[in-house]
N, C-alpha and C positions, 0 to 999 in steps of 0.2 A: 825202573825199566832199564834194562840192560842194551846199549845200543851197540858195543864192544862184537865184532867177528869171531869165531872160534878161531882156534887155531889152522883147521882145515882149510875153511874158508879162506883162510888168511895165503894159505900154501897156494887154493886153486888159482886166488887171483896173480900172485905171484907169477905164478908156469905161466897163466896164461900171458898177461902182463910182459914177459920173456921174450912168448910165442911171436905175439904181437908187434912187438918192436924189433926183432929182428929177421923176423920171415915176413911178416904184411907190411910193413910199413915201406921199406925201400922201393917197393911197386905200386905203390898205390896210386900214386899221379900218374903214374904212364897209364895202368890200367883205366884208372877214369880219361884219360885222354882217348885209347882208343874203343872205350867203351867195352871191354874185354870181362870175360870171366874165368878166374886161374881155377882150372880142376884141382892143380896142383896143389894147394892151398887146403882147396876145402879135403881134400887125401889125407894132407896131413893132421887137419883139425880132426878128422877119424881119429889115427894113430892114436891121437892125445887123449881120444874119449868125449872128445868137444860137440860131435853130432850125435854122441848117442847121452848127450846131459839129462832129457829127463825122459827116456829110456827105460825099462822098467830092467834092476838088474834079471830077473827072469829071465831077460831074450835078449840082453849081452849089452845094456848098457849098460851108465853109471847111477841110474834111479834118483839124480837128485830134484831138487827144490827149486822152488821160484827164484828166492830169493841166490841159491848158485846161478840160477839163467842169466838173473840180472849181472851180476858179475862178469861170470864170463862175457855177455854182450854189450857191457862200458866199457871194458879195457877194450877189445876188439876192435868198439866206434872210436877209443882212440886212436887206434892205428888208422882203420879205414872203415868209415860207415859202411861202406858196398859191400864188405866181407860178415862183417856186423847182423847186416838187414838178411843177406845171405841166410845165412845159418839161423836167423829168428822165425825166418817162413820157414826150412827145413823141418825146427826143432818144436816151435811154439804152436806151430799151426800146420803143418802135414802129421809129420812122427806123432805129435801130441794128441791129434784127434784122433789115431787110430788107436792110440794106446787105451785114452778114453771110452772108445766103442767101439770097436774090433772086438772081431768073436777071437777065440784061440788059434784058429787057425791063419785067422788072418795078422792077429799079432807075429805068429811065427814066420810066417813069410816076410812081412815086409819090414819089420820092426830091427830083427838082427842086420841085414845089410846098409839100414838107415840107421840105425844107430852104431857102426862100425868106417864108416864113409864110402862106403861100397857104393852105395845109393842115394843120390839127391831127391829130395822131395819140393813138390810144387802144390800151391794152393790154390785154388782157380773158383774164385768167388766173384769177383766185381763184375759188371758191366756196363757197355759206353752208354749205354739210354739212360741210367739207373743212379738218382741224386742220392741216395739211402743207400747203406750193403744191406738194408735188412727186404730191400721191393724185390719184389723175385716175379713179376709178369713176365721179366726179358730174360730169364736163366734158358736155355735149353731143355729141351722136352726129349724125358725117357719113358716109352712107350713098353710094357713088358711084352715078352714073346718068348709062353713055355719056362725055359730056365733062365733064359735071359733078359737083358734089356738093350733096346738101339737104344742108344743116344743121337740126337740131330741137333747140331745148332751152333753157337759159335760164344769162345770167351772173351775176356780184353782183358788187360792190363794183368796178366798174371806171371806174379814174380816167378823169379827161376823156371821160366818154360822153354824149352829148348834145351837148357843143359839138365833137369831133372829128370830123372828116371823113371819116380813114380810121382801122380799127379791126384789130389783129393779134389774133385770136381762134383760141383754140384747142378743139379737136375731137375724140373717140373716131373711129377710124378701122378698129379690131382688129375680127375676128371670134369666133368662141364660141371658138378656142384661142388668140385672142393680145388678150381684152376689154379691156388696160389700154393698148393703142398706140391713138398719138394723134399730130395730123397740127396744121398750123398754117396758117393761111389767112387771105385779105387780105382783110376786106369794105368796102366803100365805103359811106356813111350814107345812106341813100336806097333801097337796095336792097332791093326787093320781100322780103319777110316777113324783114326786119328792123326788130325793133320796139325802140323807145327806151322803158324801164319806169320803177322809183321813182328819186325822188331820194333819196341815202343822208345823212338829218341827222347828221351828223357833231359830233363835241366840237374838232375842229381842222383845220387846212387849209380852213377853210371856203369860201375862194374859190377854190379848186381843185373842180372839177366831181365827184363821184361819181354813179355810178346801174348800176342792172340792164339788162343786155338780155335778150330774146329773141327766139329763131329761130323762125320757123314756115312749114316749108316753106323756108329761106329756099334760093334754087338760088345755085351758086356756080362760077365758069366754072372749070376744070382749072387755068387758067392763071392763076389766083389762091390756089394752091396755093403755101404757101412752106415751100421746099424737097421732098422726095421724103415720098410717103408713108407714116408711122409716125414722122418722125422729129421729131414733136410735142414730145416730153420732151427730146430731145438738145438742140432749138434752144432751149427757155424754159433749158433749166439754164444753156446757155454764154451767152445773154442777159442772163440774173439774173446770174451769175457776174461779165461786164464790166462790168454796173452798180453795183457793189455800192458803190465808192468815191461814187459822184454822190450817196446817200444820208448819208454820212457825213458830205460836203462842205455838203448842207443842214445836219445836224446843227452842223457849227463855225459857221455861217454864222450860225445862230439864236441858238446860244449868246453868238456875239458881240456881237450885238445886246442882248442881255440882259444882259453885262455892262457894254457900255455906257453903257445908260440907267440901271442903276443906281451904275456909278461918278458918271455928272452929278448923279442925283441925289442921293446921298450927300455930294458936295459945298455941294450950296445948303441939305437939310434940316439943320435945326439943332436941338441938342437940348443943353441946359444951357451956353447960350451959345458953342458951337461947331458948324461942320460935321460930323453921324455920322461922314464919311469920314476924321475923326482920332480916331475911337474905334477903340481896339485889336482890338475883336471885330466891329467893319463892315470896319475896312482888312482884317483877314484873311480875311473871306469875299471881300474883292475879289480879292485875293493869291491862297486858295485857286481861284477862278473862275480867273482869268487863266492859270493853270500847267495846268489840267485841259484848258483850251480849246489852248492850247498844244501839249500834248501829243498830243488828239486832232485836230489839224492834221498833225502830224508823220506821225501814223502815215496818216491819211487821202493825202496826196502821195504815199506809201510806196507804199499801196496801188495807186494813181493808175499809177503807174512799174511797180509788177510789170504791172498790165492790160495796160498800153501794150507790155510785154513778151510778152503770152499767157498770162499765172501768174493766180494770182485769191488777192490777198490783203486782200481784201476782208472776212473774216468779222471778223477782229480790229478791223480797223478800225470797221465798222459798230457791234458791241456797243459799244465803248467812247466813240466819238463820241454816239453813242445813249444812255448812260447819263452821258454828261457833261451834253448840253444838257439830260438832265431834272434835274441835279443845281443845276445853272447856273439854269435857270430858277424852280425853286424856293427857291434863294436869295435870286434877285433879287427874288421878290415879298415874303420875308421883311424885305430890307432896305428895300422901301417900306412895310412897316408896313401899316395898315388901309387905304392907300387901293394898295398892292398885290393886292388883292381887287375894287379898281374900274373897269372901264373909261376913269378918267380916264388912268390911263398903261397904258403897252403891253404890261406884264410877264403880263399873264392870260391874254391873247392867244396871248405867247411861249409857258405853262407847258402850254396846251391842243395849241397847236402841238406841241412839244416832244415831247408823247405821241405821236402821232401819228409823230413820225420815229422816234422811239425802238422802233416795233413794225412800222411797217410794210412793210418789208422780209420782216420774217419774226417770229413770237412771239421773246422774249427766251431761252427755253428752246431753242427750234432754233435760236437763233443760238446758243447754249454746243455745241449737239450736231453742229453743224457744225465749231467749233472743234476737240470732244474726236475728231473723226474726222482732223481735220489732225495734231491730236496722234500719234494713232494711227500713221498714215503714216511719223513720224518713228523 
């Protein structure tokens, strides 16, 4: 088994890598300070070709592969997770569903200015009643009427809303014998009784936009319909499902940042006339950091390559990338000591961050219960 990068590979991570460190990083702390989202940013991740990554080149992106997503989105969360998670809802779960089930015309419309950075996209699944993404009693209810559909109801927690353009929202579509089918639909920001609600203050990702929407009245043409009617739950599972690596891939990305800054700094503090980082019990938290990060790399590509295949090996990966960078992140603030708890260095950032990938995909519990069902299988 060949574990070696192409050469290409090697080039994208590179540029991005580049990108990262010298365009996201320098703003990163201020933007999680004031909670902020740089258009600017994600404009130039266009230029680069970075919002249209798995883009089908047909309709002007770069058509690649899982395992590119994940690349591009660990270097990114090195720089900044917010930028990171950004572009993972854009790319992995708006862009990506529509490429998957978009008819022709609908791919042409929305697919080239979201795959170009013209167009931010948003993903508007969860809500606040709802322990499971998979319970859909509380989704909003779309009623048809002739060629259209109202939409009535209200989202939560949907990333990128407010600064996205175009929004995959999904909808109750069943009747009194079939109440739990549910249909998915494209709306565009702007759109008569579509309303943009709270900002959601968040403990991390902070420059990653969150907020609520609601529908009121909102009419929705047929032909913004994605995919057939009812098949609301089949498209978010197989969506969630090819995404599930891009999350993981933030997860190493973060982690490595965090071990990082604290091998530098473990090098310069000094404590009984030596560098920490030749004390037995800092080099082994480096040690331990390094091999956890390691490992969840490995299995995160893995997962990357079944996707890329049609497989979803993605549940493994996620828990464990997920519970390394909080593991990772928590050390690293132990090894800065007291001023690990400060905003002077970047570990508190990391640690807050950190939570945030670590769950947001799904609770830590449906990520084992996802698991014990693969088990099941076998």
């Amino acid at each position: 088994m060949d574990y070696s990068l192409s050469e290409e590979l090697e080039m994208i991570r590179t540029m991005v890598r580049d990108f990262a460190s010298g365009e996201v990083a320098p703003t990163a702390a201020l933007r999680d300070e004031e909670e902020r989202f740089d258009r600017h940013v994600f404009e130039t991740m266009g230029e680069l070709g970075l919002t249209g990554i798995l883009v089908p080149e047909l309709y002007g992106g770069l058509g690649s592969d899982a395992l590119t997503n994940c690349l591009v989105l660990e270097e990114l969360a090195r720089a900044c997770a917010s930028t990171g998670y950004t572009l993972f809802v854009h790319s992995a779960l708006a862009s990506a569903a529509i490429s998957m089930f978009g008819t022709e015309e609908q791919k042409k419309m929305f697919l080239g200015p979201m795959g170009n950075g013209q167009k931010l996209g948003a993903y508007a699944w969860s809500e606040r009643a709802v322990a499971e993404a998979y319970e859909l009693e509380h989704h909003p209810k779309a009623l048809r009427d002739g060629d259209d559909y109202v939409l009535q109801g209200k989202k939560f927690f949907v990333s990128n809303a407010g600064e996205a353009d175009v929004y995959l929202v999904y909808a109750l579509t069943g009747n009194a014998s079939t109440p739990h089918v549910s249909s998915a639909f494209i709306i565009e920001k702007g759109t008569p009784g579509f309303i943009i609600g709270q900002k959601e203050r968040k403990l991390g990702l902070r420059g990653s936009p969150s907020m609520s929407i609601e529908l009121v009245d909102c009419r929705i043409p047929l032909a913004n319909r994605l995919g057939e009617e009812g098949d609301g739950h089949r498209i978010a599972l197989r969506t969630l499902e090819s995404a599930r690596s891009g999350i993981a891939a933030l997860a190493v990305g973060l982690a490595q940042a965090a071990m990082e800054v604290s091998t530098s700094y473990a090098k310069t503090r000094k404590q009984f006339g030596k560098p920490i980082a030749q004390q037995q019990a800092i080099a082994f938290k480096l040690a331990n950091m390094a091999t956890q990060i390691e490992a969840a790399r490995l299995l995160t590509y893995q997962a990357a390559w079944r996707e890329s295949q049609g497989g979803d090996g993605g549940a493994y990966s996620n828990l464990f990338a997920g519970d390394t960078v909080m593991a990772v992140a928590i050390e690293a603030v132990q090894i800065h000591g007291g001023y690990g708890y400060t905003k002077a260095f970047p570990v508190e950032r990391y640690m807050r961050d950190a939570k945030m990938l670590q769950m947001v995909e799904a609770t830590l519990d449906e990520q084992r219960r996802a698991i014990t069902r693969l088990i099941k299988r076998t």
